[in-house]
DRENDO-1510 file (C-alpha; in Angstrom, 1 decimal, always signed):
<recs>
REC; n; res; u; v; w
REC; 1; UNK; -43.3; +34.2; -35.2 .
REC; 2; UNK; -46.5; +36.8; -35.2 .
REC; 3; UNK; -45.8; +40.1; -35.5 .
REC; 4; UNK; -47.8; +43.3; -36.2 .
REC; 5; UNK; -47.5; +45.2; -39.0 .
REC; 6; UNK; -44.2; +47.5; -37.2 .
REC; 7; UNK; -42.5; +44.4; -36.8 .
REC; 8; UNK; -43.1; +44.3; -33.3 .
REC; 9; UNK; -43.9; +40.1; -31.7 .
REC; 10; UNK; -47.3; +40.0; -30.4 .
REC; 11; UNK; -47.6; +40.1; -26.6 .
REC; 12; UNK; -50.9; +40.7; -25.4 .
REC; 13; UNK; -51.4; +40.6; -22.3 .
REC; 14; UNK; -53.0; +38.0; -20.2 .
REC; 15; UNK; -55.7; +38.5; -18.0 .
REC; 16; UNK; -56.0; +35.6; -15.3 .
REC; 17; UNK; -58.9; +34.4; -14.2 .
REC; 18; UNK; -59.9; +36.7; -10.7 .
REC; 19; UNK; -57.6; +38.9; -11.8 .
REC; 20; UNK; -59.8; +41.5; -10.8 .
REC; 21; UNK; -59.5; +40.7; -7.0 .
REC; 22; UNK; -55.9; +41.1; -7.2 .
REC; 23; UNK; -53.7; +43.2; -4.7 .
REC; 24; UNK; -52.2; +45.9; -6.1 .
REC; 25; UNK; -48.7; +45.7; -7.2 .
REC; 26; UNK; -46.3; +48.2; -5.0 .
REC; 27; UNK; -44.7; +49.3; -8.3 .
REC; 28; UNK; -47.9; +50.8; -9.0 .
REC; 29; UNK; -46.4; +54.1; -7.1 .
REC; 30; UNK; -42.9; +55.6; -6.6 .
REC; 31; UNK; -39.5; +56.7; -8.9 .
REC; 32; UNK; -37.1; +55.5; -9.5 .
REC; 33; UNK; -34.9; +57.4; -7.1 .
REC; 34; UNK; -37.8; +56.9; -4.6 .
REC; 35; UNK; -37.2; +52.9; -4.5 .
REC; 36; UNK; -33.7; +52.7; -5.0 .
REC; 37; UNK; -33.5; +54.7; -1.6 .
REC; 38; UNK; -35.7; +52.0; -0.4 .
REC; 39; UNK; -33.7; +49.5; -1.7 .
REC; 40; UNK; -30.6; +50.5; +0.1 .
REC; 41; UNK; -32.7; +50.1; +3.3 .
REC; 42; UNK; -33.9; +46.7; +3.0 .
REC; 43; UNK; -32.1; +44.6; +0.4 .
REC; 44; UNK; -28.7; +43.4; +1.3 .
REC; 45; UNK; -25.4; +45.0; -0.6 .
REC; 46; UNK; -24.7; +41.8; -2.5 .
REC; 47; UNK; -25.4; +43.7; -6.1 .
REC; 48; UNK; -24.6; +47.2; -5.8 .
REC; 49; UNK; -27.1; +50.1; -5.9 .
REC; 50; UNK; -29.5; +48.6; -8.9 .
REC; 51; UNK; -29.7; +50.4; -12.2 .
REC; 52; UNK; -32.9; +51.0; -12.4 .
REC; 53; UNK; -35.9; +50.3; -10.9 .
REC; 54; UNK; -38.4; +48.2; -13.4 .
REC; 55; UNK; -42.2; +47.9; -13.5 .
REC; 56; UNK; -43.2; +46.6; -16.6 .
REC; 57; UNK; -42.4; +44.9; -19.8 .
REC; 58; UNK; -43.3; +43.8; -22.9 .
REC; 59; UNK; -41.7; +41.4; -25.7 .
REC; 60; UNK; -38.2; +43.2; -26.2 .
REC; 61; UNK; -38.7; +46.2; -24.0 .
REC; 62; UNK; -38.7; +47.1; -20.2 .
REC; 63; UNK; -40.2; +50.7; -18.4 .
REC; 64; UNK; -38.7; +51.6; -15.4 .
REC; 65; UNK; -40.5; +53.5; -12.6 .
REC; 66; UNK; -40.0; +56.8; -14.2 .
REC; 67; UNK; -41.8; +55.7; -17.1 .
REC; 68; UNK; -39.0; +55.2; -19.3 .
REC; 69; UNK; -38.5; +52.7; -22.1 .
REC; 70; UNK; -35.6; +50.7; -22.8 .
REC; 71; UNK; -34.6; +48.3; -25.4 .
REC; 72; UNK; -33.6; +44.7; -23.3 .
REC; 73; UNK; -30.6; +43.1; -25.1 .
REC; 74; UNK; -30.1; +41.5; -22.3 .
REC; 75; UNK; -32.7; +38.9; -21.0 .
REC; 76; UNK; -32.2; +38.8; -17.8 .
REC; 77; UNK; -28.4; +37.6; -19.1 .
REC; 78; UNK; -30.0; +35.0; -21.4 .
REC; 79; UNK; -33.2; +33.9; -19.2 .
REC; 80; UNK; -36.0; +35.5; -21.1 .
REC; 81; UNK; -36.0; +33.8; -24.2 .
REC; 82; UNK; -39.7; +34.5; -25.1 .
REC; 83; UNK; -39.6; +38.5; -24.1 .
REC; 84; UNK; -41.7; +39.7; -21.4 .
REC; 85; UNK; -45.2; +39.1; -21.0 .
REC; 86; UNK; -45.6; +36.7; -23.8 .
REC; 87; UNK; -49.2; +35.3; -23.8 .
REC; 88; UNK; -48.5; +31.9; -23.9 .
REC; 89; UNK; -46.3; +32.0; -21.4 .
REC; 90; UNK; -48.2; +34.0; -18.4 .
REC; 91; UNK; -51.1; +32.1; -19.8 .
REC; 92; UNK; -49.7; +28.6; -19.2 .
REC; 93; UNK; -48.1; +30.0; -15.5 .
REC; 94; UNK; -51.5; +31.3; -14.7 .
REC; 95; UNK; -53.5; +28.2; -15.4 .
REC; 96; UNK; -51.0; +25.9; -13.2 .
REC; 97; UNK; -50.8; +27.9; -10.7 .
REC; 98; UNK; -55.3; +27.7; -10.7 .
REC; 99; UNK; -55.0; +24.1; -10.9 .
REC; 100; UNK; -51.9; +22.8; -8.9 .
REC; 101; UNK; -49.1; +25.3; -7.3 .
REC; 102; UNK; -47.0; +23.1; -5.3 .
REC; 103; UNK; -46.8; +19.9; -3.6 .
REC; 104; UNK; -43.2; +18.5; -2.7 .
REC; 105; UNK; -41.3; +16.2; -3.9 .
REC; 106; UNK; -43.1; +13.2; -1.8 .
REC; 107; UNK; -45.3; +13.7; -5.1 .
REC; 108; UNK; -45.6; +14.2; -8.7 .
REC; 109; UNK; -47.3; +16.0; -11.0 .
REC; 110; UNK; -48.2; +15.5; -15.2 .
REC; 111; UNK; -46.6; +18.9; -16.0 .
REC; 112; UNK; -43.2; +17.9; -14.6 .
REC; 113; UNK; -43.0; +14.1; -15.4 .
REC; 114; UNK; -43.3; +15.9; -18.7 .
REC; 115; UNK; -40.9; +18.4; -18.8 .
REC; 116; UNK; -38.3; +14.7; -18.3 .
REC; 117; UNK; -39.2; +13.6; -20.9 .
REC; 118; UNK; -39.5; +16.9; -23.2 .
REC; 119; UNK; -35.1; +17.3; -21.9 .
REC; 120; UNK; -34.1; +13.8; -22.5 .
REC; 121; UNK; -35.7; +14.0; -26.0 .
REC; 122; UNK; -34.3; +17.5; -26.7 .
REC; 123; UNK; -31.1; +16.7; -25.5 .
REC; 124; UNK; -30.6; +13.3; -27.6 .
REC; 125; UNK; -30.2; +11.2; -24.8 .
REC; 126; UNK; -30.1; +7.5; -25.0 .
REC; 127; UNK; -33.0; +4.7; -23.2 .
REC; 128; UNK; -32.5; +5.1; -19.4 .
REC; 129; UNK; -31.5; +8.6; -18.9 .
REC; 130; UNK; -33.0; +10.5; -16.6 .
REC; 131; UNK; -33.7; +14.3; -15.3 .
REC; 132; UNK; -33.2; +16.2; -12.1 .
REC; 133; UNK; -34.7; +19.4; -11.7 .
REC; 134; UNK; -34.0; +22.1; -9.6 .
REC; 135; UNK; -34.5; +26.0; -9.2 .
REC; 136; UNK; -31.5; +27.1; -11.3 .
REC; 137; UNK; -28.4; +27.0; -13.2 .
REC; 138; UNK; -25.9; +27.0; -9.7 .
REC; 139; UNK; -28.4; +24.6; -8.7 .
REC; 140; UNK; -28.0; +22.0; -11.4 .
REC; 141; UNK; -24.3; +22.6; -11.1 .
REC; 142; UNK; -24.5; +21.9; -7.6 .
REC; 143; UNK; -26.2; +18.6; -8.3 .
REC; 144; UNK; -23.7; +17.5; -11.2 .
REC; 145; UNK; -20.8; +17.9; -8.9 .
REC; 146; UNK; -22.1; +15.6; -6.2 .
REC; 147; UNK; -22.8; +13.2; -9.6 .
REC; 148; UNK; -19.6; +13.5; -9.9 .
REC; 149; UNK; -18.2; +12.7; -6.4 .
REC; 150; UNK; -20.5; +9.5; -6.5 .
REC; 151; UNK; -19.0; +8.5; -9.7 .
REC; 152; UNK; -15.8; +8.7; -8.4 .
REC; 153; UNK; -16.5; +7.1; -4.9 .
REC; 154; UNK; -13.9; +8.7; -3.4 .
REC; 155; UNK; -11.4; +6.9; -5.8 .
REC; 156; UNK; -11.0; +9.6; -8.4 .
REC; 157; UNK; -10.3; +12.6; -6.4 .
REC; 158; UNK; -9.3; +15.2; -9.5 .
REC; 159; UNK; -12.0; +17.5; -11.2 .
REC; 160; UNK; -11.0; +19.7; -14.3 .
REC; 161; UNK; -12.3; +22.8; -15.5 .
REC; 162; UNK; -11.3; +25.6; -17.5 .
REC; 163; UNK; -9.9; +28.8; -17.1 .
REC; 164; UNK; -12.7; +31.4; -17.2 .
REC; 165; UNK; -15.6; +29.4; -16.0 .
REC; 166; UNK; -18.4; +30.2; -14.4 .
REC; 167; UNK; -20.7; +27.3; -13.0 .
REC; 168; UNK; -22.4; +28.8; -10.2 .
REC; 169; UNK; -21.7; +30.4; -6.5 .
REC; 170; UNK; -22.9; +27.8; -4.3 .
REC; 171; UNK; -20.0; +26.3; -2.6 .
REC; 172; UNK; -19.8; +23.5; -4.5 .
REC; 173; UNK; -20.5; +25.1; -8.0 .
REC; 174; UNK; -18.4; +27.8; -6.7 .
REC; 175; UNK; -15.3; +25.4; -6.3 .
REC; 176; UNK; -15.9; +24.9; -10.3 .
REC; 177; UNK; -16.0; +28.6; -11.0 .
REC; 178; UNK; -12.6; +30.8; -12.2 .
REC; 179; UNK; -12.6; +33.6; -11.3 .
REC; 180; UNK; -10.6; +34.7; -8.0 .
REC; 181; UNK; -12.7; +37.4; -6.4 .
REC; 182; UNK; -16.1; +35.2; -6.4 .
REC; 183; UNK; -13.4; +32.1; -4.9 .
REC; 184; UNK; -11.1; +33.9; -2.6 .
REC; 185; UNK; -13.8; +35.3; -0.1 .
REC; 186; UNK; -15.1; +32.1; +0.6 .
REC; 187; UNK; -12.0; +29.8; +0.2 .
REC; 188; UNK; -11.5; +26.9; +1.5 .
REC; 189; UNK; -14.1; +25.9; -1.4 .
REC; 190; UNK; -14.5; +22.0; -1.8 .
REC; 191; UNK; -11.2; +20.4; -2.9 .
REC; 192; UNK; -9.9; +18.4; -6.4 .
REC; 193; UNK; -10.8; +21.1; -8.9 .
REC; 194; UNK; -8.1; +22.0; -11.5 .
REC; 195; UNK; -8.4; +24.6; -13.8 .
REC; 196; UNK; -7.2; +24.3; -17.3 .
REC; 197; UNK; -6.1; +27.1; -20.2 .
REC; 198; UNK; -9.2; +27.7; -22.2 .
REC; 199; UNK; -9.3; +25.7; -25.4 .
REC; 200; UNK; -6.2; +24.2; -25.0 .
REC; 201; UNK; -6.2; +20.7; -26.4 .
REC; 202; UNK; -1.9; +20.5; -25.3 .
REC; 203; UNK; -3.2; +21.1; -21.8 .
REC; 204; UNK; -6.2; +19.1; -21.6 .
REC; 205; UNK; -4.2; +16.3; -23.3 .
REC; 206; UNK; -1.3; +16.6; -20.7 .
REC; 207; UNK; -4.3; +16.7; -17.5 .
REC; 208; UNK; -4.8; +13.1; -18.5 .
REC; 209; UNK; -1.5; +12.0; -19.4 .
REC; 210; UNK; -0.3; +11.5; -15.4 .
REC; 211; UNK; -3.1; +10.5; -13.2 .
REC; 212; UNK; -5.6; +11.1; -15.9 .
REC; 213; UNK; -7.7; +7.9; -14.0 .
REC; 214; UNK; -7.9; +10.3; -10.9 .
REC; 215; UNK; -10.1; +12.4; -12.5 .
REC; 216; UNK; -13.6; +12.0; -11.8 .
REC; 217; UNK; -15.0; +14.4; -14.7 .
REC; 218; UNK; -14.3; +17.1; -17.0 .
REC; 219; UNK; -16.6; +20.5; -16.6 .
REC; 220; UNK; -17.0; +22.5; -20.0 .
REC; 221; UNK; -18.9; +25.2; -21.4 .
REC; 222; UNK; -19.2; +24.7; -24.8 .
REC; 223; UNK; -19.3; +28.7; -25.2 .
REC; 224; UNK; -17.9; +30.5; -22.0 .
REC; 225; UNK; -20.5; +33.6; -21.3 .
REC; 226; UNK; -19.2; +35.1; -18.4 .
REC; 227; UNK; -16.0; +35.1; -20.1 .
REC; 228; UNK; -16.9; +36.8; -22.7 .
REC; 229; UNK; -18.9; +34.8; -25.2 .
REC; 230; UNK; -15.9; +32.4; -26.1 .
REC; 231; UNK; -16.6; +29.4; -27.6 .
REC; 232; UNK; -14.6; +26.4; -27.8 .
REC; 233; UNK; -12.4; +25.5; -30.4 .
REC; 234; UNK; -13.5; +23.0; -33.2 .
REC; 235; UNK; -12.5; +19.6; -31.8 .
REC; 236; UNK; -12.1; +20.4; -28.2 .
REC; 237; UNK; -15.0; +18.9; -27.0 .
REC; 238; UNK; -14.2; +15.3; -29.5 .
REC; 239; UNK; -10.8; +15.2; -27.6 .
REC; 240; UNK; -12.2; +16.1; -24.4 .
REC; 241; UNK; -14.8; +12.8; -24.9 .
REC; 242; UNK; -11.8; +10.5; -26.6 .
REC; 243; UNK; -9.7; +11.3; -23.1 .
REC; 244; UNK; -12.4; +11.4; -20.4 .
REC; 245; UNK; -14.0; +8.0; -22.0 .
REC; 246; UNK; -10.5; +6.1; -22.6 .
REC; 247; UNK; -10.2; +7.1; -18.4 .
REC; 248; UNK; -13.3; +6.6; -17.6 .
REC; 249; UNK; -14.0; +10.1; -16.4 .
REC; 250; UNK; -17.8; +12.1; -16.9 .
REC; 251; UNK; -18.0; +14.6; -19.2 .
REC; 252; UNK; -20.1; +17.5; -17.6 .
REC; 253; UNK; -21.5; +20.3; -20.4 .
REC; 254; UNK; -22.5; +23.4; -18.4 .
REC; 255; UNK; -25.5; +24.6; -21.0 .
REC; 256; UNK; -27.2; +26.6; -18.2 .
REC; 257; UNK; -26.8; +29.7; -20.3 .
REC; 258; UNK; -26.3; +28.5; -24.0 .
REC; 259; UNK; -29.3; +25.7; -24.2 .
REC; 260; UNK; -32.6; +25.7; -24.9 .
REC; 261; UNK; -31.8; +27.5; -28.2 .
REC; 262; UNK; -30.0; +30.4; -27.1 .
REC; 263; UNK; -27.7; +29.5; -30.0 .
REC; 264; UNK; -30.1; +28.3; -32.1 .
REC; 265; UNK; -30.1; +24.3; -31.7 .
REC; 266; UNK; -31.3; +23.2; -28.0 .
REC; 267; UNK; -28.0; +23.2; -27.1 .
REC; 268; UNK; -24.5; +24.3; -27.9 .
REC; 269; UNK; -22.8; +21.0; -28.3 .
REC; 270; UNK; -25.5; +20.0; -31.1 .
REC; 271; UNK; -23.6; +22.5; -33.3 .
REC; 272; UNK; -21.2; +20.3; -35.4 .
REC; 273; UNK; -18.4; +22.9; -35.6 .
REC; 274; UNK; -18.9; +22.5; -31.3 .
REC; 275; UNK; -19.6; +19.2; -30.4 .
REC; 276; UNK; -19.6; +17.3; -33.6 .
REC; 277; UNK; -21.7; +14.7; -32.7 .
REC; 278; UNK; -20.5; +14.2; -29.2 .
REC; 279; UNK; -22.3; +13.0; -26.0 .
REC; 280; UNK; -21.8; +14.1; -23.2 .
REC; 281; UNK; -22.5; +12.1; -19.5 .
REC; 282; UNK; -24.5; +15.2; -18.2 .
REC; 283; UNK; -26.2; +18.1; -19.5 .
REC; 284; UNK; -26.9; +20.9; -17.0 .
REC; 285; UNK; -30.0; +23.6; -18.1 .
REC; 286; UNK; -31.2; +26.3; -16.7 .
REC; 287; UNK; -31.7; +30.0; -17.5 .
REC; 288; UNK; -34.1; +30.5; -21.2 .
REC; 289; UNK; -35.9; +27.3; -20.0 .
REC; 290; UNK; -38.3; +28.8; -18.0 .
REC; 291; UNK; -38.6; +31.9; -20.2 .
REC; 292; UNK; -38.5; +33.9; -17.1 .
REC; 293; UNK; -39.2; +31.5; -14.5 .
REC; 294; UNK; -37.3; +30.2; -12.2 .
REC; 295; UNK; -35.7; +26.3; -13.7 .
REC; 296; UNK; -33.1; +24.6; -14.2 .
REC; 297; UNK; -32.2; +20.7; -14.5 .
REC; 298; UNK; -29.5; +18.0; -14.6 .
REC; 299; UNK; -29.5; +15.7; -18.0 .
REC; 300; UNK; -28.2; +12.1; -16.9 .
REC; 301; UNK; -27.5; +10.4; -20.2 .
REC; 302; UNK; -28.1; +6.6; -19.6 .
REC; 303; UNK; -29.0; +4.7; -17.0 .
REC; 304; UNK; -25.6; +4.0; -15.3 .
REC; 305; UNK; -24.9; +8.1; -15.4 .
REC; 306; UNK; -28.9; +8.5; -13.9 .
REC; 307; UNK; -28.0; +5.7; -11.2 .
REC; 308; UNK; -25.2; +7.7; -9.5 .
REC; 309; UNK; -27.9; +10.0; -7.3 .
REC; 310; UNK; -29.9; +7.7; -5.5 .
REC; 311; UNK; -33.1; +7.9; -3.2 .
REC; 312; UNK; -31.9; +10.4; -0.6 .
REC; 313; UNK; -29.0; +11.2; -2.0 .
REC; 314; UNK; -29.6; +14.7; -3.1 .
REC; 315; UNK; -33.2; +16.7; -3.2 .
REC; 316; UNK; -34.9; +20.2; -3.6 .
REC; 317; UNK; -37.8; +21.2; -2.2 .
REC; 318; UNK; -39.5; +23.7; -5.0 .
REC; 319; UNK; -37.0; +22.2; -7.7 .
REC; 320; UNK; -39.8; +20.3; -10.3 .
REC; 321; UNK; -42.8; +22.3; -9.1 .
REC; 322; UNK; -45.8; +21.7; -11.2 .
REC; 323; UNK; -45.8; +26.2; -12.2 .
REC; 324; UNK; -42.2; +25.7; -13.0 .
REC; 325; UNK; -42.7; +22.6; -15.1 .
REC; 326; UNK; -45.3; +24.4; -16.8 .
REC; 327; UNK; -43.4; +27.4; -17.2 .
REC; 328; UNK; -40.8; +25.3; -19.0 .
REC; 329; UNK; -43.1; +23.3; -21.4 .
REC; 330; UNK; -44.7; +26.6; -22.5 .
REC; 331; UNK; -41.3; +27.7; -23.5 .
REC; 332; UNK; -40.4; +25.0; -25.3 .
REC; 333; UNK; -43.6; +24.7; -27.3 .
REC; 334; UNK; -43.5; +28.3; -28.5 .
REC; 335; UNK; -39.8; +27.8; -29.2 .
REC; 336; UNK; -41.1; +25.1; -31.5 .
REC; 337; UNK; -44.1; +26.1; -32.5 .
REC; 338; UNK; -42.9; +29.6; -33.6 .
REC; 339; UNK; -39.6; +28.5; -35.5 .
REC; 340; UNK; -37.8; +30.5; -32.8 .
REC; 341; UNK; -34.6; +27.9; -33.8 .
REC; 342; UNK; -34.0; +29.3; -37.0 .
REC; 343; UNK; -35.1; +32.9; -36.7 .
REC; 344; UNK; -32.3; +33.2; -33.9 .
REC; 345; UNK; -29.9; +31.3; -36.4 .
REC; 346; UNK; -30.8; +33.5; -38.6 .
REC; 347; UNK; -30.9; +37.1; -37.0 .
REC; 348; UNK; -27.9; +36.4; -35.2 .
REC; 349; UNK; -25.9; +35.6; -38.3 .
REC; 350; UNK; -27.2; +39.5; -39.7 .
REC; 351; UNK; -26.7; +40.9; -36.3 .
REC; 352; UNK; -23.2; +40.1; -36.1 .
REC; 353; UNK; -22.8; +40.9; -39.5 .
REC; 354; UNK; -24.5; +44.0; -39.4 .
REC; 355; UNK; -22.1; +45.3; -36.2 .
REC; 356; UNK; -19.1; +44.3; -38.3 .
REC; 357; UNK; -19.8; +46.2; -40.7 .
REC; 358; UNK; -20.1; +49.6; -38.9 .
REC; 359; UNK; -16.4; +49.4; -39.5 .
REC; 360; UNK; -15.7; +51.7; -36.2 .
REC; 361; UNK; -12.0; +51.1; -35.0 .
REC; 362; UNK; -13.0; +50.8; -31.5 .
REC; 363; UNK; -14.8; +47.3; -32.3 .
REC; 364; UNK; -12.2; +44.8; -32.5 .
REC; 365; UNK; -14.1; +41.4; -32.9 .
REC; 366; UNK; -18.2; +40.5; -32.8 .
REC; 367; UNK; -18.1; +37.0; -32.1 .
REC; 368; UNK; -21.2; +34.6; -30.9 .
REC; 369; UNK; -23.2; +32.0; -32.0 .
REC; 370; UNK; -27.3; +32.6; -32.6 .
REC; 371; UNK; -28.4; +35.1; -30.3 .
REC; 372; UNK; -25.1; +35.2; -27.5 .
REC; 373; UNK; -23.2; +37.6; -29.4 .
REC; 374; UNK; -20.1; +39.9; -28.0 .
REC; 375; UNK; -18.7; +43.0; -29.2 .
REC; 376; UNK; -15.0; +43.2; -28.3 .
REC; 377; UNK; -13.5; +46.7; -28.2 .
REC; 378; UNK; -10.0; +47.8; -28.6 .
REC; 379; UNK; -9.9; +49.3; -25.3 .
REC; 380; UNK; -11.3; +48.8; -21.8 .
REC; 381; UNK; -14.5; +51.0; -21.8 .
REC; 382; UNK; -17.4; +49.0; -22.3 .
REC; 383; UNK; -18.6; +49.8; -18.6 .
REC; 384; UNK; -18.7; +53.4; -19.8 .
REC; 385; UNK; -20.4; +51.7; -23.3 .
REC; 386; UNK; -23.0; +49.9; -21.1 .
REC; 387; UNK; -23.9; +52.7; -19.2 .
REC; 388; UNK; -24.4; +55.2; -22.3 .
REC; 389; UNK; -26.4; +52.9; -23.9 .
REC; 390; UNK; -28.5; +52.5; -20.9 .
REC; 391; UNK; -29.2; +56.2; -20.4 .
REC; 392; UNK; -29.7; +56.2; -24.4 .
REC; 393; UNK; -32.0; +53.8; -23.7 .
REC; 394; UNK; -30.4; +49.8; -24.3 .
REC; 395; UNK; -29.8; +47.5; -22.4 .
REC; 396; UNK; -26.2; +45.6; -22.4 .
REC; 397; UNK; -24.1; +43.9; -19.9 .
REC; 398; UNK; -20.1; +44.6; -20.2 .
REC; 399; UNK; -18.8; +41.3; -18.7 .
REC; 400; UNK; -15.5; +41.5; -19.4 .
REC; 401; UNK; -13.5; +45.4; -19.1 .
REC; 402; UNK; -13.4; +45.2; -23.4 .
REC; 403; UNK; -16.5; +43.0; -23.9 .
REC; 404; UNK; -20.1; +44.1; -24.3 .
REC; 405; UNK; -22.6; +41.0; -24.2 .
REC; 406; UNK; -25.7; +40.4; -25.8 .
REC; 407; UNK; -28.3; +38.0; -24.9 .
REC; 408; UNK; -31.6; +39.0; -26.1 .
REC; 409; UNK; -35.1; +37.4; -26.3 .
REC; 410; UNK; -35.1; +35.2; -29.3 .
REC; 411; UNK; -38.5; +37.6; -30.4 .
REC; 412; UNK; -36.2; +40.1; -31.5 .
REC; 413; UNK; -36.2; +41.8; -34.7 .
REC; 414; UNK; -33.9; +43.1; -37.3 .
REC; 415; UNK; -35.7; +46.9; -36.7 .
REC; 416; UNK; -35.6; +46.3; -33.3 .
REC; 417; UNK; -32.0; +45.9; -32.5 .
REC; 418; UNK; -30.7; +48.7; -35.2 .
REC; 419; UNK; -30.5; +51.1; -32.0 .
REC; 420; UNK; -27.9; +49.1; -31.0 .
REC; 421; UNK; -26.3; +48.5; -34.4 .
REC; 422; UNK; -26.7; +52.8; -34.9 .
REC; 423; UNK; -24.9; +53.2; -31.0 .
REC; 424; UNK; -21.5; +51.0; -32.0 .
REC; 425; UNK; -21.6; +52.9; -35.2 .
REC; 426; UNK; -21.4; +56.2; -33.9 .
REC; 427; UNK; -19.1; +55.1; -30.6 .
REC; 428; UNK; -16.3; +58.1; -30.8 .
REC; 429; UNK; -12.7; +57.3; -30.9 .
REC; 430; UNK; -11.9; +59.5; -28.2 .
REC; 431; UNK; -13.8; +57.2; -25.5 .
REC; 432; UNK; -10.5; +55.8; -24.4 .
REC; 433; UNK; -8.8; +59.0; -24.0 .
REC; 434; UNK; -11.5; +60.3; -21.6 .
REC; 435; UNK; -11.3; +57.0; -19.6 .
REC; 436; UNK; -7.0; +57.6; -19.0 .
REC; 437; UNK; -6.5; +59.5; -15.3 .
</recs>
């Protein structure tokens, strides 16, 4: 990885080609108070009032409209894997879209035949498999549950999942999804799906042990982000293959938000402590694969898994677009060609380590793997953490009432993050008594 002499990654910007006869960008004028006004006018109240407004960025950092600088430990929640405005990148995106932009599915293009071919080898998977992509992580979710329902042709009417998963919020993903105020509002979501205690082997064991060849597969994150950055026990994910293959179930790995080296292998389940050598019927990707762009995909492993969608029997209209595609590859080849792998093995190990030891008693655990890290407090304040560090500056996303989560661009270095390290030191230990009523 190229840096500059402060330690900062290189991301100079990119000038396209007729850049010049560009229109000018609205966030050229305006606070941010100015468009989050306009914002409650015109964008529907599905998020909340937004925090900030943002114009720019630049490898680890953001400015909002007010000019102001903040440190992005976030990503997007694990989506910018390169930073922002990485050369390569908006390079790769700019020349695609000069040469080819879109043209449907009734055709192909080089750049996405192969991106295929660039998952299936990643991902390990044997002659015959075969790649869907779509626009996004709900997407390819959406597409491994109707997999699923040909698998099972109507025979195996049972799904499992676990307790705390998040797949998505499409109806279908939705259905797969935990968590009772994103199900309730829309209930009555698509039937069959069980959920099961996180990590429980007991459980999982006793899912299959009556009816176990109802079920028509097994939907697992190998670490749960949404959740709070849990991973799977070691041997989980063995057991859950021994059971789902001796019933001839799928197993489904949700890696939307841990692949493509957000834990630094390609994916979570290449981790032996994780997945131990295990593999899986279907791989779903999404999130860091487009660096910033909008992908995701569906890994069918062999070609009786890749058979189950057939012509007609599922599609997407911008899902494979030759910018996308290209988006994707770029990704991956600086991933690669920067030895982005082991630096976020790396940094993540002294990141963690580094938060330990600030040895303040509100931190109860820092858990993670490569660069999806959590900081567990002792006490349910890390909304009121999250928003301090933002008006300090950081940016971090409490995802649970005691979890803070980290998901930053893999260009991150050790100098850069010790704002974050210094803000859990000093945390006070009165924070939870100024939170009571």
């Amino acid at each position: 990885m190229t840096t500059t002499p402060e330690g900062t990654p290189t991301t100079a910007r990119h000038r396209a080609p007729g850049a010049e006869d560009a229109l000018p960008v609205p966030a050229a004028a305006g606070s941010v108070a100015e468009w989050t006004e306009r914002y409650a006018h015109a964008v529907m109240d599905t998020f909340g009032p937004p925090q900030r407004v943002l114009v720019r960025g630049e490898g680890v950092y953001v400015w909002d409209a007010d000019g102001t600088r903040y440190l992005d430990l976030l990503g997007g929640i694990a989506v910018n894997s390169l930073g922002h405005a990485h050369p390569t990148l908006t390079a790769a995106v700019s020349a695609q879209l000069g040469t080819l932009g879109h043209v449907s599915n009734f055709f192909a293009s080089p750049a996405q035949i192969a991106l295929a071919e660039r998952l299936v080898a990643l991902a390990d998977a044997p002659e015959g498999s075969r790649v869907f992509l779509a626009n996004s992580g709900t997407e390819a979710n959406e597409a491994a549950l109707k997999l699923t329902r040909r698998h099972s042709g109507g025979a195996r009417p049972r799904v499992l999942a676990l307790e705390g998963a998040f797949h998505g919020r499409s109806l279908g993903a939705l259905s797969l999804t935990h968590k009772a105020a994103y199900r309730e509002p829309f209930e009555p979501l698509p039937g069959g799906v069980e959920f099961l205690p996180f990590g429980d082997t007991d459980a999982l064991r006793a899912a299959f042990a009556e009816g176990g060849d109802l079920v028509a597969a097994l939907f697992v994150e190998p670490i749960q982000g949404e959740a709070g950055v849990r991973s799977l026990p070691p041997g989980y994910l063995a057991l859950a293959r021994e059971l789902t293959t001796a019933h001839g179930a799928l197993l489904v790995l949700d890696e939307v938000q841990t692949g493509m080296g957000r834990t630094g292998r390609w994916f979570a389940h290449q981790h032996p402590h994780l997945g131990g050598g295990v593999r899986p019927d279907v791989v779903t990707v999404a999130k860091g694969l487009g660096g910033g762009f909008p992908v995701g995909g569906l890994i069918a492993y062999g070609p009786d898994v890749a058979a189950l969608l057939g012509r007609g029997q599922h599609g997407t209209t911008f899902g494979g677009n030759p910018v996308a595609s290209a988006a994707a590859l770029a990704t991956v080849g600086v991933v690669e060609r920067d030895g982005l792998l082991a630096h976020v093995t790396a940094l993540g190990e002294r990141l963690r380590e580094r938060l330990r030891s600030t040895g303040n008693p509100l931190v109860r655990e820092v858990r993670g793997e490569g660069l999806l890290i959590a900081v567990e407090l002792t006490v349910p304040v890390a909304a009121r953490v999250a928003a301090d560090a933002l008006a300090a500056g950081i940016i971090v996303n409490p995802c649970t009432p005691t979890t803070l989560r980290l998901a930053p661009p893999y260009v991150l270095t050790d100098e850069q993050a010790q704002p974050f390290v210094d803000l859990v030191a000093a945390l006070r230990a009165d924070l939870a008594a100024e939170e009571t009523p």
